[in-house]
C-alpha positions as CSV (number, residue, x, y, z in Angstrom):
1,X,0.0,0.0,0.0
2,X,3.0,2.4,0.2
3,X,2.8,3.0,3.8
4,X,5.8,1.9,5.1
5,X,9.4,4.4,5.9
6,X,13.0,3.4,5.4
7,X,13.4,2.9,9.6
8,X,15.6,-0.1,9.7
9,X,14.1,-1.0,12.9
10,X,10.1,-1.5,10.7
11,X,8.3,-0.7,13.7
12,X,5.0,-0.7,12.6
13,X,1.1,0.5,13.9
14,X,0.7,-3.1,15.0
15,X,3.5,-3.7,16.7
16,X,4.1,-0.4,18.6
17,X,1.3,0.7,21.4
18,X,-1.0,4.3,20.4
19,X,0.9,5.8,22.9
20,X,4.6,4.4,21.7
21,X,3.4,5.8,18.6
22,X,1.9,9.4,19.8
23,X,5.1,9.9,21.9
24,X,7.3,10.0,18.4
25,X,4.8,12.1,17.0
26,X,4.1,14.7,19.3
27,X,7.7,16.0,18.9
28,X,7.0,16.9,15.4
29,X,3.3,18.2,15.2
30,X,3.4,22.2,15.1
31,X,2.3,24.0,18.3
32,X,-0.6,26.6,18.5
33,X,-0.4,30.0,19.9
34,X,-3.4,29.9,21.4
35,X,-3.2,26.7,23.5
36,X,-3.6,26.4,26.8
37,X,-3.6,23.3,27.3
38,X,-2.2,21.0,24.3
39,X,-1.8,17.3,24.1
40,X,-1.7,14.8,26.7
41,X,-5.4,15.5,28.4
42,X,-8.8,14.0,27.3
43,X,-9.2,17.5,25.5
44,X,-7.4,20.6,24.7
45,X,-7.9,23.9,26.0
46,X,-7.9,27.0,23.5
47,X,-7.7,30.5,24.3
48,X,-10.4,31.9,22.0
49,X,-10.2,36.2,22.7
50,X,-13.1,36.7,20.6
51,X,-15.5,34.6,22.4
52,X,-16.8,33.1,19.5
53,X,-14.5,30.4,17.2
54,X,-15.0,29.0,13.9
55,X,-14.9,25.6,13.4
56,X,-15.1,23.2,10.0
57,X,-13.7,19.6,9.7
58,X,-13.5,17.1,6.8
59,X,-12.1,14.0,6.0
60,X,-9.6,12.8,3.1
61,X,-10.3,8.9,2.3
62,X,-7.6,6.4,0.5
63,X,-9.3,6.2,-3.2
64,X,-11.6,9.0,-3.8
65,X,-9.4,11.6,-2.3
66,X,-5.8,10.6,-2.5
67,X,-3.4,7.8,-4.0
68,X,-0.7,6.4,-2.1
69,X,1.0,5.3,-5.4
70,X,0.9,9.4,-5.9
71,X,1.1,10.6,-2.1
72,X,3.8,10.3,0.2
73,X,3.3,11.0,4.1
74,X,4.7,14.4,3.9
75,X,2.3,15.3,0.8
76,X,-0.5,13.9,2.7
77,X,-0.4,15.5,5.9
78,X,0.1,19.1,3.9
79,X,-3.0,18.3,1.8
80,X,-4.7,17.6,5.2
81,X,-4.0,20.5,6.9
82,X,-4.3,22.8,3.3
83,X,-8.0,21.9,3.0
84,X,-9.0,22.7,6.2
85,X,-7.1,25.7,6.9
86,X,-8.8,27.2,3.7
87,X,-12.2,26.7,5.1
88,X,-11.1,28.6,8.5
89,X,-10.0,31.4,5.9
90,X,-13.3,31.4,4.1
91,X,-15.0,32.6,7.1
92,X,-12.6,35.2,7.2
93,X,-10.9,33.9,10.3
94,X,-7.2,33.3,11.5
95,X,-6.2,29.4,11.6
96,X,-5.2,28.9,15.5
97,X,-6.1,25.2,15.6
98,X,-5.9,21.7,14.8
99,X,-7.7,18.2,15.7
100,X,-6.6,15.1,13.9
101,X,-7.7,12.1,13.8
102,X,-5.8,9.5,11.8
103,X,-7.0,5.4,10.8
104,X,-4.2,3.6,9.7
105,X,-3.7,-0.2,8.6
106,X,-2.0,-2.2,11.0
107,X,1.5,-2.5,9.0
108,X,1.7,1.4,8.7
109,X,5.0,2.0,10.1
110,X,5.6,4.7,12.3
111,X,7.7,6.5,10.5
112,X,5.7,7.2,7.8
113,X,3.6,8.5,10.4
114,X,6.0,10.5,11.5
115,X,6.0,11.7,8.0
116,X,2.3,12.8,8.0
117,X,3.5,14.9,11.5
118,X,6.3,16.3,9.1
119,X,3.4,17.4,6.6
120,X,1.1,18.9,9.4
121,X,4.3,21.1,10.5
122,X,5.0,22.6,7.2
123,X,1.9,23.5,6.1
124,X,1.1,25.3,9.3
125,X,4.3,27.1,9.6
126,X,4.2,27.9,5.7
127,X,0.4,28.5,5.3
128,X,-1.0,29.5,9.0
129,X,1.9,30.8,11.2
130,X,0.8,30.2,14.9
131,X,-1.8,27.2,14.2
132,X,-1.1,23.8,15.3
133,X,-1.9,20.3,16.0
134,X,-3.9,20.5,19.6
135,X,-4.5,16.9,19.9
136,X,-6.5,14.1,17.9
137,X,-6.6,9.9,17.5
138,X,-5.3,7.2,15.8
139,X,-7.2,4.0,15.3
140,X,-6.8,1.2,12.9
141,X,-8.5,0.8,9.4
142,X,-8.3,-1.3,6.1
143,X,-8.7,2.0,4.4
144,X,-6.7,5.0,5.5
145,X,-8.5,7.5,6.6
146,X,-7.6,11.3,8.0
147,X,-10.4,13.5,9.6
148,X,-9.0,17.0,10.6
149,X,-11.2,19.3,12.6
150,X,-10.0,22.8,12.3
151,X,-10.5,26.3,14.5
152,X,-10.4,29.7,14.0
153,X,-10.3,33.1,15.6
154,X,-12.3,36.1,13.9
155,X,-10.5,38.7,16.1
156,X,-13.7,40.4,16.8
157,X,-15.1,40.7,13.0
158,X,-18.4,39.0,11.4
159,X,-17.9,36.3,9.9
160,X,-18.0,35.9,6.2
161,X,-21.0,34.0,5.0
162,X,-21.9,32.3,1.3
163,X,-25.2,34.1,1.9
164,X,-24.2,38.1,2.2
165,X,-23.9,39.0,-2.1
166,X,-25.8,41.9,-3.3
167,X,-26.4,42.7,-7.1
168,X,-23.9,44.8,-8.3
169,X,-21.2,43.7,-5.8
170,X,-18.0,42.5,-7.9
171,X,-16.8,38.9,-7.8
172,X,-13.3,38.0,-7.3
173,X,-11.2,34.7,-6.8
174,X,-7.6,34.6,-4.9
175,X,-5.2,31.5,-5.9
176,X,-4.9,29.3,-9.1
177,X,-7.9,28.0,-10.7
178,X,-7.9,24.6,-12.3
179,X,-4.4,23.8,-11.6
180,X,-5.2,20.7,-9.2
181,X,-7.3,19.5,-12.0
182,X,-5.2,19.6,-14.5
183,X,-2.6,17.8,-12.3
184,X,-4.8,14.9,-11.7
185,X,-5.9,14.6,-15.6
186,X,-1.9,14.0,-16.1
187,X,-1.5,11.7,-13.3
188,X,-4.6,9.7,-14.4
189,X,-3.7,10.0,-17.8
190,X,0.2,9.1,-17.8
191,X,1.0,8.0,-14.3
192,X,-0.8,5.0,-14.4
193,X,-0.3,1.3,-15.4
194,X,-2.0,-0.6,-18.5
195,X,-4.9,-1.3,-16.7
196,X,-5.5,2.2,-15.5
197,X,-4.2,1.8,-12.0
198,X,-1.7,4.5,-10.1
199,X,1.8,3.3,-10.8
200,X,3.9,4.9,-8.6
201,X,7.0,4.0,-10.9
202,X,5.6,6.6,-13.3
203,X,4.6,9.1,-11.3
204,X,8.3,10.6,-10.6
205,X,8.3,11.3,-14.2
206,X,4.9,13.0,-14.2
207,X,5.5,14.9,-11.9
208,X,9.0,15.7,-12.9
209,X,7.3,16.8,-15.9
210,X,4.5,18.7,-14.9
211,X,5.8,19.9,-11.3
212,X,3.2,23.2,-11.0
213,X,0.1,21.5,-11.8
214,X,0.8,18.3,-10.3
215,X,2.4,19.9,-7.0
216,X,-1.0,22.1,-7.0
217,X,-3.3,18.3,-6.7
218,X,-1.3,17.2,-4.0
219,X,0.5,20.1,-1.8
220,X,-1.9,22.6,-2.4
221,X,-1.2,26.2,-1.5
222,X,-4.5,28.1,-0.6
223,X,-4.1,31.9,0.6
224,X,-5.1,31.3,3.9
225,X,-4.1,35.4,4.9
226,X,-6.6,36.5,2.5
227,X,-9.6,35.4,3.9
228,X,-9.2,37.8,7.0
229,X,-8.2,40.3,4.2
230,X,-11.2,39.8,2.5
231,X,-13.1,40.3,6.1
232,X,-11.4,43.7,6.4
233,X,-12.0,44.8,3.2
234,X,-15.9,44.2,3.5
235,X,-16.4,41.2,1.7
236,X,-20.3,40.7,1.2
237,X,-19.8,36.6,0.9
238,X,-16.8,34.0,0.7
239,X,-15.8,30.5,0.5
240,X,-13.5,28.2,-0.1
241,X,-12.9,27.0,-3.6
242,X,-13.0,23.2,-3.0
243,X,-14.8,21.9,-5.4
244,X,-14.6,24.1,-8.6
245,X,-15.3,28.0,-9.7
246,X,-18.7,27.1,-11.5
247,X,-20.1,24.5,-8.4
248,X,-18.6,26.9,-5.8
249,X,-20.3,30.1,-7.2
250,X,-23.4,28.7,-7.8
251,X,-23.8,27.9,-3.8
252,X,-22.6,31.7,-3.2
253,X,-25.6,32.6,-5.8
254,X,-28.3,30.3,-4.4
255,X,-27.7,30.8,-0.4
256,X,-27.7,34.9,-1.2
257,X,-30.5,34.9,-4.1
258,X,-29.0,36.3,-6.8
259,X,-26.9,35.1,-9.7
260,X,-23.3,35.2,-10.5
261,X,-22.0,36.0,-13.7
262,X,-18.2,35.2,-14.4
263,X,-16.2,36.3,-17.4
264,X,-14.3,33.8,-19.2
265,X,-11.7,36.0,-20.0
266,X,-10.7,36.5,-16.8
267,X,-10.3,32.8,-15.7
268,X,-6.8,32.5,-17.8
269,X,-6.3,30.6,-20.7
270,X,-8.1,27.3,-20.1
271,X,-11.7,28.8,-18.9
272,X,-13.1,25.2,-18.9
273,X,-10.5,24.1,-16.4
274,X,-11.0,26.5,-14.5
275,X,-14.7,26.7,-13.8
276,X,-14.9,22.6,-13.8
277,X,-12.2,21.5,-12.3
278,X,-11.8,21.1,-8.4
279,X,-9.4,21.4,-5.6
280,X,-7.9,24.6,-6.5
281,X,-8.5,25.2,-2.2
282,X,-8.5,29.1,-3.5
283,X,-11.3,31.8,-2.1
284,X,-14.1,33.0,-3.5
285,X,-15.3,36.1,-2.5
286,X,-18.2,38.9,-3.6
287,X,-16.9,42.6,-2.4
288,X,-18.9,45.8,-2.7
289,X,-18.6,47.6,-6.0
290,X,-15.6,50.4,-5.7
291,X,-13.4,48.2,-2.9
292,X,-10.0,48.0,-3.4
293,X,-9.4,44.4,-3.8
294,X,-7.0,43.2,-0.9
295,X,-4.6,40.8,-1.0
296,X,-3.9,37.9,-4.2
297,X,-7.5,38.7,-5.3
298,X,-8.4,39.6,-8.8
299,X,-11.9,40.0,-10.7
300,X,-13.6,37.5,-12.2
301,X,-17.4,38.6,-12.5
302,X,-19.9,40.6,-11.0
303,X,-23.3,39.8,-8.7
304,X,-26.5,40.2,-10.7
305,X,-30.3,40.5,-10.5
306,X,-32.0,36.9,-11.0
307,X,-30.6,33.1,-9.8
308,X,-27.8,30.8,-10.9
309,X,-24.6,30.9,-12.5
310,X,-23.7,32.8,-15.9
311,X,-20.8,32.6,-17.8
312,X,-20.2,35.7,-20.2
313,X,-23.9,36.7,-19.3
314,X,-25.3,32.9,-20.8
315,X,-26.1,30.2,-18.5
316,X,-23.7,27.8,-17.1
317,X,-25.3,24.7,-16.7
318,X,-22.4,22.3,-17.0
319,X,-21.8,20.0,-14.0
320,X,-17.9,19.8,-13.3
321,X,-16.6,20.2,-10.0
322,X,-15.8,17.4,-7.3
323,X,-18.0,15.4,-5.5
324,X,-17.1,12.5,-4.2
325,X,-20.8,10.5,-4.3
326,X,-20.9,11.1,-8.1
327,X,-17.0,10.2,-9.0
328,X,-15.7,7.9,-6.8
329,X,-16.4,4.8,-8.7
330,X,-16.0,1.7,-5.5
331,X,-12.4,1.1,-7.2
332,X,-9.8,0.4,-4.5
333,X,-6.8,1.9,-6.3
């Protein structure tokens, strides 16, 4: 399954106790500035200043959500943390925290674990300065499994909701769009055996060979400061772009009854990538007509009269996007 390290001593899941295990962990999970009480307890304790928190979790699942003939523990504890630091941001809030809980088969060594810790540390210290691993669990599982649970402080500002656009409010996106997708069409297209499986002897070369797009599917980079940029700038609506521009913006258009209408020319130069593809882990935010546009962000539409999504003022009625109860096809790869 690719889950095992280079450690001459093999020391695996099985073998070693949970807390054997957690005590060569802990050492390498990032801390949080706002603990007050960390790991080690039946629960942490956060300092929250604002007196309210935002919280989001979500789970990545071997198959549908990640390869491990195209992962390795490092890439998979980034993606982890990635995805759910970006959904803090959406809210507008500052990443202070996170829960993980990991299911792992038996022969998992620890030091591939060791490796996900690795992957949790950089993405916080690179994407969310401050936040860090509070606490979590491991258990076993056939199919590996991570479920992160992620916190955030609004410093005393509304949150940001999918509901707040107003008609005539301009539409703009921060980070690459359709960049994850088109890394997963190359790996499914050339890093893959005759029968269609993930080969993990051709996916050095893939990647090799397509290093932005495929490094963008599996250590995705969301702009995590923006979102509390966006707050301060007045955004009227955010979220996360998890699951592709056109699926994304038409939630932002149903929850605040209006309708989006995007302009192709502004989505770079593979427009059908961009709107249908997924996991670009970017943010998608309305702002009031006139605002300065803070951070990475960049127009890419306006906020109209009427419902649903338009695409160069014509409806978009295309699919595309992710979601996992219409692709994932039962294949074990």
């Amino acid at each position: 399954m690719g889950i095992s390290g280079s450690d001459p001593s093999g020391l695996t899941l099985g073998e070693a106790s949970e807390r054997e295990a957690l005590r060569r962990i802990f050492p390498r999970l990032p801390e949080s500035s706002a603990t007050l009480v960390g790991p080690g307890d039946d629960a942490a304790v956060l300092a929250a200043p604002d007196g309210r928190f935002v919280v989001t979790t979500d789970m990545m699942v071997h198959g549908p959500d990640f390869r491990l003939a195209w992962s390795g523990p490092v890439d998979l504890g980034w993606k982890a943390a990635a995805t759910n630091l970006s959904d803090v941001a959406a809210m507008g809030a500052v990443p202070t925290a996170l829960v993980v809980a990991i299911a792992a088969p038996p022969e998992t060594t620890v030091e591939w674990l060791e490796g996900v810790a690795d992957g949790f540390r950089l993405a916080c210290e690179t994407l969310a300065p401050g936040c860090g691993v509070v606490g979590g669990d491991l258990s076993v599982s056939a199919t590996l499994t991570f479920a992160v649970t992620a916190f955030g402080d609004l410093e005393g500002r509304a949150p940001v909701l999918r509901s707040g656009a107003r008609p005539g409010d301009v539409v703009a996106v921060s980070g690459a769009l359709g960049q994850a997708a088109s890394g997963l069409r190359h790996l499914f297209a050339e890093a893959v055996d005759a029968t269609g499986e993930p080969d993990p002897e051709r996916f050095a070369g893939v990647a090799a060979a397509h290093p932005e797009s495929v490094g963008a599917q599996l250590r995705p980079t969301p702009p995590i400061a923006d979102g509390p940029l966006a707050a301060l700038a007045g955004a009227t609506a955010m979220l996360d772009l998890s699951d592709g521009l056109a699926l994304d913006a038409r939630r932002v258009a149903e929850a605040s009854g209006v309708a989006v209408d995007l302009d192709s020319s502004a989505l770079g130069p593979d427009a059908r990538t961009a709107l249908t593809g997924g996991e670009d882990h970017g943010l998608f935010a309305a702002f009031p007509a006139g605002t300065s546009l803070p951070g990475g962000f960049r127009a890419v539409g306006t906020v109209r009269e009427g419902t649903g999504l338009l695409v160069d003022g014509v409806p978009f009625d295309e699919r595309g996007g992710w979601d996992p109860y219409l692709e994932w096809d039962g294949g074990s790869g």
